[in-house]
N, C-alpha and C positions, 0 to 999 in steps of 0.2 A: 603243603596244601594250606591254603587260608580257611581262617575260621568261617566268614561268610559259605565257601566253597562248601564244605562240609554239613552245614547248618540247609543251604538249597536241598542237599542227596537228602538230607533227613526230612525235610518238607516231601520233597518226590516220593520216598521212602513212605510217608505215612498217608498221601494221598494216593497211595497206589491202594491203601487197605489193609499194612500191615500195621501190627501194634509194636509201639515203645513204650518204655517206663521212662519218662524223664525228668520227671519234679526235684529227680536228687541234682540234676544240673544250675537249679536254681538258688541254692544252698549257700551260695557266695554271691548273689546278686543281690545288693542289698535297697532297692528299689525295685525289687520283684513284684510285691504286692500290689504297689502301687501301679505300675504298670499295668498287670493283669485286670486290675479295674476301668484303667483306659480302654485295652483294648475292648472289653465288654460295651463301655460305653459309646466307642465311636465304630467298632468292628475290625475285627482281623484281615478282613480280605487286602489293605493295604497299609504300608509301614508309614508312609508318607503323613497320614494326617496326625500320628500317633509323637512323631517324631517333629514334627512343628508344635502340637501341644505343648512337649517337653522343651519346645524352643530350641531344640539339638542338644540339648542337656544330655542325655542318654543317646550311646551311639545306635547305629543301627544294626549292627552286630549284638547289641543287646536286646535289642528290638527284636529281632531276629530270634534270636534262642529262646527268649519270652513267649513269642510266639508257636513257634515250634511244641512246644510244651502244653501251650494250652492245646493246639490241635489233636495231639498227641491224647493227653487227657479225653477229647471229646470224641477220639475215637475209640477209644477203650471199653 
């Protein structure tokens, strides 16, 4: 199974309502911080403008897991 594949179930998973702990995912992503203050700035609901900021610098599989995490966090 692909990482993106996996990363979609855990978005589904957490906008169904259930809780994740996932910040320890982020532990090896070493443009995490910075990310997380993107997505703040410009909003989570899409990867697309987050991921032309970085100019595609950062794939969208990191985008992705980034995200995840903060949603995660805000539903907690």
């Amino acid at each position: 199974m692909k990482p993106d594949r996996v990363l979609l179930s855990i978005e589904q998973f957490i906008s169904s309502g259930d809780h994740l702990s996932l910040s320890y995912l982020l532990e090896e992503v070493p443009d995490a911080q910075e990310i997380r203050s993107t997505f703040e700035e410009i909003g989570i609901e899409r990867l697309k403008p987050v991921s032309e900021f970085f100019h595609g610098r950062i794939s969208l599989t990191t985008l992705r897991l980034v995200r995840c995490v903060i949603v995660a966090e805000a539903a907690a």
